[in-house]
C-alpha positions in Angstrom: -9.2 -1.9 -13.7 -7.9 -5.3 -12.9 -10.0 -8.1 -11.3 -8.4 -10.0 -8.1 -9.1 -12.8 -6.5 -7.0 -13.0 -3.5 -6.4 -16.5 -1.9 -5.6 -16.7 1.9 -8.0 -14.1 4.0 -5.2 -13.6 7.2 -3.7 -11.1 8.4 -2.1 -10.1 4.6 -5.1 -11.2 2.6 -7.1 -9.0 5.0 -4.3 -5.8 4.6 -4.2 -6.7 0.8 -8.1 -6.7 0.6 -8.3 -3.2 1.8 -5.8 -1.5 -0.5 -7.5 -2.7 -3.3 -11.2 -1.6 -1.8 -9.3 1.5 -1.9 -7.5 1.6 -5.4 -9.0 3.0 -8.4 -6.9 0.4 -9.9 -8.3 -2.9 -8.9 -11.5 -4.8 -7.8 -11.6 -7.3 -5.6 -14.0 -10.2 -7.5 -13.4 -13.0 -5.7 -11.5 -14.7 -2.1 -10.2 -18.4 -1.1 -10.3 -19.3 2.2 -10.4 -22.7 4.2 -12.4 -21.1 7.0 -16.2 -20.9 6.4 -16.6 -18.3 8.3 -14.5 -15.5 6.9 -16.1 -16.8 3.1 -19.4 -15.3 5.0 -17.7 -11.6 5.8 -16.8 -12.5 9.5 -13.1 -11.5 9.9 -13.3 -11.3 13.9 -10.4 -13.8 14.7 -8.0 -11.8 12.1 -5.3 -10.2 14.0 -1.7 -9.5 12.9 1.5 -7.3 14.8 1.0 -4.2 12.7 -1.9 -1.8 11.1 -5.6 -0.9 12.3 -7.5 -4.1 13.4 -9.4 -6.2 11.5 -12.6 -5.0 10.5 -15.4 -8.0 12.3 -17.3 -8.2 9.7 -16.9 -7.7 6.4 -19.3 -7.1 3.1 -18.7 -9.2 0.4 -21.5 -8.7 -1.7 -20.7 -9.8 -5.5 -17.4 -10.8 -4.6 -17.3 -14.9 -5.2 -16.2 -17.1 -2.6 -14.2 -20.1 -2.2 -12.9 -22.8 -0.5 -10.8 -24.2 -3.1 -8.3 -21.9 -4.3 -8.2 -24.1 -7.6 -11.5 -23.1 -8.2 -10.9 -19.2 -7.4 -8.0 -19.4 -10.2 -10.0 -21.3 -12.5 -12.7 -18.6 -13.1 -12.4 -16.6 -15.9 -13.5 -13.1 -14.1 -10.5 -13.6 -12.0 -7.6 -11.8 -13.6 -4.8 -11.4 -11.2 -4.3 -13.6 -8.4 -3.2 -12.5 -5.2 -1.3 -15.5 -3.0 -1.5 -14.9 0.7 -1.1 -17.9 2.2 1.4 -19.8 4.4 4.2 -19.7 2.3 4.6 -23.7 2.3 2.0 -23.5 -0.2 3.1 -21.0 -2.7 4.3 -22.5 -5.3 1.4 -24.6 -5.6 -0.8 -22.0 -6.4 1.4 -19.5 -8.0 2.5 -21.9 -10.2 -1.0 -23.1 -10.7 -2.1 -19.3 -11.4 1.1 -19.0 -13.9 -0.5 -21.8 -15.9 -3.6 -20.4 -16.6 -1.6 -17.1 -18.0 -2.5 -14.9 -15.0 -0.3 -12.5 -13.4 0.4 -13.5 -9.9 1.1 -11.1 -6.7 2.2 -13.3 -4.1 3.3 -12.4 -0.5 7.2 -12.9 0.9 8.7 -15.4 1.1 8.7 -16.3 -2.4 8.9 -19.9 -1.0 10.5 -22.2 2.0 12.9 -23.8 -0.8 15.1 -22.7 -3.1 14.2 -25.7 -5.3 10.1 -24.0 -5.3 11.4 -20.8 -5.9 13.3 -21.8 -9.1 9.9 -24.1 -9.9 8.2 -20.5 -9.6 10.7 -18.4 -11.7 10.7 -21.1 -14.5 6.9 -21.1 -14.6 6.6 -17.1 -14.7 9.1 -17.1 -17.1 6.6 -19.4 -19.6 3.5 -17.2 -18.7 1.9 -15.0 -19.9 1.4 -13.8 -16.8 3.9 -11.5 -14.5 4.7 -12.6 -11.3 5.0 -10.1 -8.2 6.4 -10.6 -4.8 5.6 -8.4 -1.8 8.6 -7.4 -0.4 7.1 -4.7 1.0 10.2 -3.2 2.9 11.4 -2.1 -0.3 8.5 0.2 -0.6 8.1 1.7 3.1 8.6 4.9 2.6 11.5 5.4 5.5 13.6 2.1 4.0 13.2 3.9 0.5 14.1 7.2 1.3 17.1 5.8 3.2 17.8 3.9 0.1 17.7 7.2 -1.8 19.7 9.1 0.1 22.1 6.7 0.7 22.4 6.5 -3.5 22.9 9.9 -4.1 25.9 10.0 -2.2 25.5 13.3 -0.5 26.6 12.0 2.8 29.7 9.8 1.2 30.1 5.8 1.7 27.9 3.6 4.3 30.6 2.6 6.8 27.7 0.6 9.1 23.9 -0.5 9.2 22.1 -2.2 11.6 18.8 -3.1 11.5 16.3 -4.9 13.9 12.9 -6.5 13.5 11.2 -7.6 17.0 7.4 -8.0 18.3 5.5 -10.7 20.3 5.2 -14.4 19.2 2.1 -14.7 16.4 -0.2 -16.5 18.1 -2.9 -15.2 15.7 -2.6 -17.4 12.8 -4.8 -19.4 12.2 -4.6 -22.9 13.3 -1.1 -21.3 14.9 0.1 -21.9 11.6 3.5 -19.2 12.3 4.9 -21.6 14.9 5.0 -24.2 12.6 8.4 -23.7 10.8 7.0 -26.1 8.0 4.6 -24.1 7.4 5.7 -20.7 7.8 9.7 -21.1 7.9 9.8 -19.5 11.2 10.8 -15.7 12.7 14.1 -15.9 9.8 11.7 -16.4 7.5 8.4 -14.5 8.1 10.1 -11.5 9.9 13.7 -11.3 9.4 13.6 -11.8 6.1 12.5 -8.0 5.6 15.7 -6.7 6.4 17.6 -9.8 4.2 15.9 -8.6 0.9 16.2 -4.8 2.2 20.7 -5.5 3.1 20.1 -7.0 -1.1 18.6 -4.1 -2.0 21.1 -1.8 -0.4 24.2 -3.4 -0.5 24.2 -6.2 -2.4 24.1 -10.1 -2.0 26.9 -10.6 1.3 29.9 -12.1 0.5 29.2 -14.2 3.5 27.1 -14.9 6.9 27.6 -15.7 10.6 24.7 -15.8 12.6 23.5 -17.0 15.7 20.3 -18.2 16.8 17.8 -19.7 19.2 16.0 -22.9 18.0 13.0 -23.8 19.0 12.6 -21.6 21.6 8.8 -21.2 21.4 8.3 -22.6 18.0 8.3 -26.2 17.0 12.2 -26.1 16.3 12.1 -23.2 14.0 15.0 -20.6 14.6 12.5 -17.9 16.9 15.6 -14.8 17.2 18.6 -14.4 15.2 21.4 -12.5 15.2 23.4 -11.5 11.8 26.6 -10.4 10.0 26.3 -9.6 6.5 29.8 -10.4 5.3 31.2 -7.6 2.2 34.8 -7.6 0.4 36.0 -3.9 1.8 32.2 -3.1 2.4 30.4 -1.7 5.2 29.6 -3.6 8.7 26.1 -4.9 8.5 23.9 -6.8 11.2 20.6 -7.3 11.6 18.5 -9.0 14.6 14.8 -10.5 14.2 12.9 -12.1 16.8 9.2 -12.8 17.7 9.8 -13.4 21.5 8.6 -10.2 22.6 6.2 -10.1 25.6 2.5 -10.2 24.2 1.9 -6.7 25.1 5.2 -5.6 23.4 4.6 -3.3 20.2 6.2 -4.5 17.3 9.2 -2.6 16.3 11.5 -2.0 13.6 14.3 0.3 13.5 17.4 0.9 11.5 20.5 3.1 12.1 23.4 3.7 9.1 26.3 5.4 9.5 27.6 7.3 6.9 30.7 8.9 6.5 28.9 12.2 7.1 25.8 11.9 8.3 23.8 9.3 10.8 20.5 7.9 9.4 17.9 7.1 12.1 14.7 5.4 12.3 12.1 3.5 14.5 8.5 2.7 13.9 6.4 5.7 15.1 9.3 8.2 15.0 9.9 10.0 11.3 13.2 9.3 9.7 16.1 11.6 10.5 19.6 12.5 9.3 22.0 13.6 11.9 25.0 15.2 9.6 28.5 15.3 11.5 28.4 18.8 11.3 24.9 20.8 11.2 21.4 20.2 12.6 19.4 17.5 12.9 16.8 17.2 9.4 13.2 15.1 9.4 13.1 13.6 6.0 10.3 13.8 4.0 9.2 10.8 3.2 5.7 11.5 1.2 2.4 9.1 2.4 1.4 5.5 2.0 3.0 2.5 3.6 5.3 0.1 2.0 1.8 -2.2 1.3 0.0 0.6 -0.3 2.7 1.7 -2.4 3.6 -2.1 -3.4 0.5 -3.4 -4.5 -0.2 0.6 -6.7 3.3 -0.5 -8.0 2.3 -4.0 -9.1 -1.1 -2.9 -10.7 0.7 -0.4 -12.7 3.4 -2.9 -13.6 -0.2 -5.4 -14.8 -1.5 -2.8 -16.4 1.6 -2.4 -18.7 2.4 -6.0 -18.7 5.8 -5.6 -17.7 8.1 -7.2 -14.4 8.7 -5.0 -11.7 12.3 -3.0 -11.8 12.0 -2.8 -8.0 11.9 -6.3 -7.2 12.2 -9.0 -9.6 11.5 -12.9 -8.3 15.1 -13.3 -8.5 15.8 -10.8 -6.0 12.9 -12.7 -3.6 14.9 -15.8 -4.2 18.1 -14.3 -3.2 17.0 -13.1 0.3 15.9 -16.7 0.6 19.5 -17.9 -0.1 21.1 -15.4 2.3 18.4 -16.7 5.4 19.4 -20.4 4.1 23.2 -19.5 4.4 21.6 -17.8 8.2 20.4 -21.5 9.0 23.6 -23.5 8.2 25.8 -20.8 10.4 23.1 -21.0 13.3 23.7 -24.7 12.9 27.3 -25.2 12.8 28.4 -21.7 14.2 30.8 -20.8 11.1 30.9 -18.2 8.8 29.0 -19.8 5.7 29.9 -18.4 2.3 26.5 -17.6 -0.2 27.1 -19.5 -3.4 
């Protein structure tokens, strides 16, 4: 059973600490966290756009607590470190977690630079430890069943996909931490980048991009909604929209739709998956149980336990969606088609 100490108790920390309290796979042993108050098991002010709420308080009996997450990576009972923090401070402690020889699961995005993600990589790569990141999209059971079915070729060739990503502006974080773009790389980074890694996953790296967005809308000059075409040498036509400046009572909602040569794939949060062949009835997919942050962190474990990288996603691939929403930012800017090197 491996021992975690996960660093960051938000919204993720919080989701992350409860799939381990429910593996048979893991023990959470120890937490990091600035705020006093959620070291002493209140996790009242934790809110997030998606899951059951927040539990208010929280038992943390003969788990060890932190403020410094130095300290949390330093002790020896702490096996695997968990990173779920604002993702400006990432490679800090991954790296820092790398050097001790621990394998690191650390949330999306891998980083806010390309220059920290390759900083990351490089470390892993002298580690003894593995390092994991929680693209979780590529585990959510509808986006990997479409995935699947899309692979098997039953239905022939993709000839379109679009995807969208939308809820209400995250207000929740603490100190308002999302609206800081410094901090948290904005809605292209903390929400549309889902659907980046998952257009990766599916279709491989785009030749190109042109996007538009709007800046600074509601955050502090981050890009808030977006707008994208994934660029492919005789591939299909791919977009994908993200935004958080939904109403504050609007759910959160993500939704797909791929035409295939034969069939229509359909999905939006709530409603199951469904093909729609040209010819024939309608057919629910089966998609089995869990959630995409369920089935990623089981994935990871296993992947510890054998001490080997993930074949789903490799830190490579994370680093890759961050090129693509870097390629997004330079078209919103200039508003040309931007090639991905």
């Amino acid at each position: 059973m491996a021992k975690v100490g996960i660093i960051g108790i938000g919204f993720m920390g919080k989701m992350h600490f409860g799939v381990y309290k429910a593996s048979d796979k893991a023990e959470v042993v120890a937490i990091a966290d600035v705020d006093e108050k959620k070291l002493a098991g209140d996790w009242s002010a934790i809110a997030g756009n998606i899951g059951a709420p927040s539990a208010k308080n929280v038992d943390l009996t003969g788990i060890s607590t932190y403020q410094d997450p130095e300290d949390l990576i330093a002790d020896p009972n702490v096996e695997v470190i968990d990173v779920c923090t604002p993702p400006r401070s990432h490679a800090r402690w991954v790296i820092a977690a790398l050097d001790e020889g621990k394998s690191v699961i650390c949330e999306k995005p891998i980083a806010l630079s390309l220059e920290d993600a390759q900083k990351m990589i490089v470390a892993a790569e002298g580690s003894d430890g593995n390092l994991y990141i929680a693209h979780c999209i590529r585990f959510w059971p509808e986006y990997a069943a479409a995935k699947r079915i899309i692979d098997e070729g039953e239905y022939g060739k993709v000839n379109s996909a679009t995807f969208r990503r939308v809820g209400a502006t995250p207000t929740w974080g603490w100190q308002n931490w999302f609206l800081d773009p410094e901090r948290s790389g904005g809605a292209i980074a903390d929400l549309h980048i889902h659907d980046v890694d998952f257009i990766n996953y599916v279709f491989g790296i785009p030749k190109a991009v042109f996007a538009r967005g709007l800046v600074g809308a509601i955050s502090r000059n981050g890009i808030d909604q977006i707008v994208a075409q994934y660029i492919y040498d005789d591939g299909p036509i791919v977009s994908a929209e993200g935004s958080w400046l939904c109403g504050k009572t609007a759910p959160f909602s993500m939704t797909f739709t791929i035409e295939l040569e034969g069939a229509t794939l359909d999905f939006s949060a709530g409603n199951p998956l469904t093909v729609y062949p040209k010819d024939g009835e309608a057919q629910v997919v089966d998609v089995g149980e869990g959630d995409g942050y369920s089935l990623e962190i089981e994935h990871f474990l296993d992947c510890i336990a054998a001490g080997k990288p993930s074949e789903i996603i490799s830190p490579e691939d994370a680093a890759a969606a961050l090129r693509v929403i870097e390629a997004e930012k330079e078209s919103v800017r200039t508003g040309q088609v931007v090639e991905i090197g």
